[in-house]
N, C-alpha and C positions, 0 to 999 in steps of 0.2 A: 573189085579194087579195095573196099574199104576192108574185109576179108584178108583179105593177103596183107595188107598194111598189121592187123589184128595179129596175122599169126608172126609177123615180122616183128614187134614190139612185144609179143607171148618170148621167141626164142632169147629176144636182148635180155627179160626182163628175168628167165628162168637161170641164163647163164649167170649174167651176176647174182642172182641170188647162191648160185653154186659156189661161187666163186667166195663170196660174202661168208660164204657157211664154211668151206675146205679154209680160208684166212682168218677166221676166228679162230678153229680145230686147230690148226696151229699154233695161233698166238697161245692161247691156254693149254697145251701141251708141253710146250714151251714157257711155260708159266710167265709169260710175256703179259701187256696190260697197257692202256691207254689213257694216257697223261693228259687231264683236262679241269678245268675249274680253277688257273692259279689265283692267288689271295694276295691283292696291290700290297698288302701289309710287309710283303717279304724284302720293300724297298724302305720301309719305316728304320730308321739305323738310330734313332735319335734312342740315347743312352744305352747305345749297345755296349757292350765292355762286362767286365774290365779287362783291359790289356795292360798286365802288368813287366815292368824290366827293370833290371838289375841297375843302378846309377853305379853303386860300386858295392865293396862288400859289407857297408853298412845300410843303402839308403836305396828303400824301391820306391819305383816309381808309377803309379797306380791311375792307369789312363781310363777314359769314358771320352767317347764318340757321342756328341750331341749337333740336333741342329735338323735339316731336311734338304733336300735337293733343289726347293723355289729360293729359300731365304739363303742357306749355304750349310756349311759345316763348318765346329772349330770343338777342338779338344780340353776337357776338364781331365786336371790333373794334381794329382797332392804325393806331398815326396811323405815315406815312413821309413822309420826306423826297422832293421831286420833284426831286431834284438825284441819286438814286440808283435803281437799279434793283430791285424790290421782288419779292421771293419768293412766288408765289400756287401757289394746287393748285383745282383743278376737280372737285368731284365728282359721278357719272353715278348715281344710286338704283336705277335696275334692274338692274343689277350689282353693286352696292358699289364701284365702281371711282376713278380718280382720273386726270387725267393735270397734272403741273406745269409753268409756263412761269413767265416773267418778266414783268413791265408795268413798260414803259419811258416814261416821262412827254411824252418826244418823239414828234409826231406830225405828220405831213408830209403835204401832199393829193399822191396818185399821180402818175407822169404819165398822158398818156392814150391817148399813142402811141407802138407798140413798133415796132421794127425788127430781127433778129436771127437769124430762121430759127429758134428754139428748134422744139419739138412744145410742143403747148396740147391741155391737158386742161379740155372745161368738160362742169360741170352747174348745174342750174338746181331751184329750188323746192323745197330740202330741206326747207322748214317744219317747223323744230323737229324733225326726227329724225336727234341726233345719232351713234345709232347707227347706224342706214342710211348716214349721211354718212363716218362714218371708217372701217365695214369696204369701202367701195366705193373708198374711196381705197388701202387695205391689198393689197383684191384685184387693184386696179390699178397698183401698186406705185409712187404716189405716197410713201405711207410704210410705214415697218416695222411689225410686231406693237406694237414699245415705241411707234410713234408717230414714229418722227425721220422725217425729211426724206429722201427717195431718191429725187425723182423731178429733182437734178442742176441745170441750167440752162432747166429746162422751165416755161413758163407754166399754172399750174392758176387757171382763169376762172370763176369762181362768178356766175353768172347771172341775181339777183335772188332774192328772196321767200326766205328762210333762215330768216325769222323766222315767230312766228304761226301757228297749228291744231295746237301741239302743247304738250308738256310740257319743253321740252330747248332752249327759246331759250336762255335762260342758258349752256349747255353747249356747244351750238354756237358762239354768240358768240364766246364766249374760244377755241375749240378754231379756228377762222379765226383768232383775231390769234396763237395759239401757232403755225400753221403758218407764216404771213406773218412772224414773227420767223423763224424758222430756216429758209425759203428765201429769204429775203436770206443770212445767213451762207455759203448752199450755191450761190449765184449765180442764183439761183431767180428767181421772182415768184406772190406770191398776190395777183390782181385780182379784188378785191370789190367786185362793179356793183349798183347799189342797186337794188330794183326797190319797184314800189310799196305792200309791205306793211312793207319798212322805213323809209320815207316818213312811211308813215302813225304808225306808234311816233314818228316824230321829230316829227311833227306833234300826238302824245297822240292819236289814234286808234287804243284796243285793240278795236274791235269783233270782230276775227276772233284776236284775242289768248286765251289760256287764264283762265281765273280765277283762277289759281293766284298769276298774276303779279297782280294786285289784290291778296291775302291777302300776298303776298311783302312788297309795297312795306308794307302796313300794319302789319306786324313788323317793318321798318324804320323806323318812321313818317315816311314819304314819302307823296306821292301817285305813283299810277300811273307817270301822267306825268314825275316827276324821274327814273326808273333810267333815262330817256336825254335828259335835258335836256339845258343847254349847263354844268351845274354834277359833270355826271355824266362820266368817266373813257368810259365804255359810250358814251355818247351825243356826246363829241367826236371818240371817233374815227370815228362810224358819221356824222357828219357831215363826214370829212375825203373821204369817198370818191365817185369819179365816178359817173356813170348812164350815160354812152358812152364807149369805149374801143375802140383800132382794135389792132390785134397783129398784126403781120405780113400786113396787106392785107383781115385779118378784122375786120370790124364786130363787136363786141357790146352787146348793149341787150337790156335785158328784154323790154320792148313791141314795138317798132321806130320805125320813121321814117314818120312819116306826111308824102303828097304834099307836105304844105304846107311843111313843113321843108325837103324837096326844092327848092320853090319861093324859097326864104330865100337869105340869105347869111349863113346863121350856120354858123360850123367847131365841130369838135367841141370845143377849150376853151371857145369861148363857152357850146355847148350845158351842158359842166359847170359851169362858171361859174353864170351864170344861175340853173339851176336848183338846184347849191349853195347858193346866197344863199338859198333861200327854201325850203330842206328843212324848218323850222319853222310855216312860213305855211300855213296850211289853202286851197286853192284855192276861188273862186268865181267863174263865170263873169262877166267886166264886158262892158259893149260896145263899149269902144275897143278894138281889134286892136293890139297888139302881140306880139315875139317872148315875151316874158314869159307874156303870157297863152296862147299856143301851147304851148311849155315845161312849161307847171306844168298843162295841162287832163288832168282824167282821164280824158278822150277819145283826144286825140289825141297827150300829152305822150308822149314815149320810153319810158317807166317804164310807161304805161300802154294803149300803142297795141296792138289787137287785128287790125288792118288785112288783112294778111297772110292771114287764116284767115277772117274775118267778112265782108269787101265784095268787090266784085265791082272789084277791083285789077288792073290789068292790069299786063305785067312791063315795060313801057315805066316806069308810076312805080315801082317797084321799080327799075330800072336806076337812073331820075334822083335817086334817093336814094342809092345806092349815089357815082354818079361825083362828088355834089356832097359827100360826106366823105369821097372818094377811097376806096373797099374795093371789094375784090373780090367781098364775099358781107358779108352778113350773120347772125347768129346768137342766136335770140330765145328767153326762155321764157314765162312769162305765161300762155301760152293751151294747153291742156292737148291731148297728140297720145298717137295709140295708140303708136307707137313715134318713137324719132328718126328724123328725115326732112328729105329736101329737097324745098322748090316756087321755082315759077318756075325753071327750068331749073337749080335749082343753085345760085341767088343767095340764096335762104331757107331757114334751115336752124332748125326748129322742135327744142327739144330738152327741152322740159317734159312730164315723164312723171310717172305716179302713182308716188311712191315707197311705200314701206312706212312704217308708223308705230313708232313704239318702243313704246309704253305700252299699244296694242290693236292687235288683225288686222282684217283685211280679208278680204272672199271677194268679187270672185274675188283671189287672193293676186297680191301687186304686185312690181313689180321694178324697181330701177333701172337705168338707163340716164344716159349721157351720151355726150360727142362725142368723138372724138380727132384732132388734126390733126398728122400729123407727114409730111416731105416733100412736102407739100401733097396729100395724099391722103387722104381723110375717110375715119373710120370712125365706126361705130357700137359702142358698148363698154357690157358687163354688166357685172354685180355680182359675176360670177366669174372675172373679168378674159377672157373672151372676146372676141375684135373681130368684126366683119363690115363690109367696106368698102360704102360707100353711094356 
C-alpha cells in the first residue's frame, strides 16, 4: 500500500514538475516574466507634480498634489507669468529625491532632419521607469550623478512609448524636457519621437496608463484626459514633437515604415506634419485611401507598424522604404526583442528591450539596453555603461 501510495505521489510530482519546466520554456521564450515584490511607495503621491495649465495666454498655472490617503489630499498651486521662465522641482517617491529644471513657455516643433556626424545615443519603451531611464543614461555618461548634461554635442533619441505601465510618467516627462533644455545650452539635441502610447494619452486613451494617474487628475479636479490636453503646458509640448526623424542617414521611428509608405510620395515633414495634425483624433478605419488614413492606422501608421518582426517582409521593401526617406538604416522600438539587434542585413535595427520597473521586480530580472552610433559604427550599450559592437 504505502508503495503504490510512493509511486502515486512520484507520478503527481514528476508531472508537475514537467509541466513547471515546458511553462517556464515558454514564458522565457516568449520573453514573458513574473511580477512580484511591488513597493507601498507607488501610492506615496504627496508632492507629485508639477501639473502645469494654461489660465490664459499670459498666466500658468503651476499645480503640486500634496497630502496622503489617511489625512487627505489638497492642491498647491502658484499662477506665473508666460512671459518668464518658471522655477519647478520634480519629485521621484521611491527615493525621496527631486531633480529642478525650468519650464520655458516657448515651444518649437523639432526639426526632423540632422546633419552633423555627432554619436546618437537611443532607447526606446522606458514606460514610466524613471529610474531605470536616468541611471542608464549616468552609466552611459549622458549625464552626471547631479543630472547636468555630459554627453557635449551628441544626439540622445528616445524612441517612443516613455509613457504608460508604470508609476513615474509624471517623472519622466519632465526629466526629458529637463534634459532637452540643457543640451541645447551644451550644443546637444534631446529627440523625442512619439510612439504610439503617447498618441494614445494625447488621444485620452489611458487604457495601458496606471490608475494612479485617474486619482491624480481627480485631486486636481480635471478629467484624465486635461493633464495633456491642448489646455495642458504637458500636453502642448508632447504635441510639438515628431514621430520620424532622420539623424545622420539614420531613420527613427517607433513602428517603422510600412511598404505602402514606400510606395507614397510623402517626405518625412509631410509624414510629421500630417500625422501631428491629428495626434488628438482617435483613428478609424474609412474606405476612402488616403495618405491620412495610412498615417494615423494602427496597422500600418509609423507609430504603430510591426512589419519588420511580424510578416513575411522581404529586404527589397525594406531597402524601398529606406531610399524613399533617404536613410541608410532604420531604427525601431515597439516590438519587443531579446536583445538589440539587427535584421535585414543591417538596414533594421530592433532596439526595444524589457526594461526593469521602478515600483516592482521582475524574475527573470531585466536589463536595459539601447544602441550607440558613433563613427558610424553601431554598438550595443548596457546599463553599466558596457558596449559590444553589433
Amino acid at each position: 500500500m504505502k508503495k503504490r501510495i510512493f509511486r502515486y505521489l512520484k507520478h503527481i510530482f514528476g508531472t508537475l514538475l514537467l509541466v513547471s519546466i515546458a511553462a517556464i520554456s515558454i514564458l522565457l521564450s516568449e520573453d514573458g516574466g513574473i511580477h512580484y515584490g511591488d513597493n507601498s511607495l507607488k501610492m506615496n503621491w504627496d508632492n507629485e507634480g508639477p501639473y502645469v495649465f494654461y489660465e490664459n495666454d499670459t498666466t500658468l498655472n503651476v499645480q503640486y498634489v500634496k497630502g496622503n490617503q489617511k489625512d487627505g489630499f489638497y492642491v498647491s498651486q502658484e499662477k506665473h507669468s508666460t512671459s518668464k521662465e518658471i522655477p519647478a522641482k520634480c519629485h521621484f517617491a521611491l527615493e525621496g529625491t527631486y531633480f529642478d529644471f525650468s519650464i520655458n513657455n516657448t515651444i518649437e516643433k523639432p526639426k526632423a532632419t540632422y546633419t552633423d556626424g555627432e554619436k546618437i545615443l537611443a532607447i526606446s519603451d522606458i514606460e514610466s521607469g524613471y529610474k531605470t531611464f536616468r541611471d542608464f543614461l549616468i552609466s552611459n555618461k549622458v549625464i552626471n550623478q547631479k543630472l547636468d548634461w555630459t554627453f557635449g554635442k551628441g544626439h540622445l533619441v528616445l524612441v517612443g512609448d516613455f509613457v504608460d505601465r508604470g508609476f513615474s510618467t509624471t517623472q519622466v516627462l519632465w526629466f526629458i524636457y529637463k534634459l532637452e533644455q540643457e543640451a541645447k545650452r551644451h550644443g546637444g539635441t534631446v529627440h523625442f519621437i512619439l510612439g504610439n502610447h503617447e498618441i494614445k494619452n494625447l488621444q485620452g486613451n489611458y487604457e495601458a496608463a496606471s490608475p494612479k494617474y485617474n486619482y491624480v487628475a481627480a485631486i486636481l479636479g480635471v478629467r484624465q484626459y486635461n493633464l495633456y490636453d491642448s489646455n495642458s503646458f504637458m500636453g502642448k509640448w508632447l504635441a510639438s514633437k515628431n514621430t520620424v526623424e532622420l539623424i545622420n542617414g539614420h531613420l527613427f521611428v517607433h513602428g517603422g515604415i510600412h511598404p505602402d509608405i514606400a510606395n507614397s510620395d510623402l517626405t518625412i515633414d509631410e509624414i510629421n506634419q500630417i500625422v501631428r495634425a491629428n495626434y488628438r483624433n482617435t483613428f478609424y478605419p474609412k474606405r476612402e485611401k488616403s495618405n491620412e488614413q495610412l498615417l494615423l492606422s494602427t496597422f500600418k501608421g509609423p507609430s504603430w507598424y510591426r512589419g519588420y518582426f511580424k510578416e513575411d517582409l522581404g529586404i527589397e521593401e525594406v531597402e524601398k522604404g529606406l531610399a524613399r526617406l533617404v536613410a541608410k538604416d532604420v531604427i525601431v522600438g515597439h516590438t519587443i526583442q531579446k536583445k538589440v539587434n539587427k535584421k535585414f542585413k543591417g538596414k533594421v535595427i530592433g532596439i526595444d528591450v524589457q526594461h526593469p520597473k521602478d515600483y516592482h521586480k521582475n524574475w527573470p530580472n531585466r536589463k536595459s539596453e539601447g544602441l550607440l552610433i558613433e563613427n558610424e559604427t553601431y554598438y550595443r550599450v548596457f546599463d553599466d555603461g558596457e558596449l559590444e559592437e553589433i
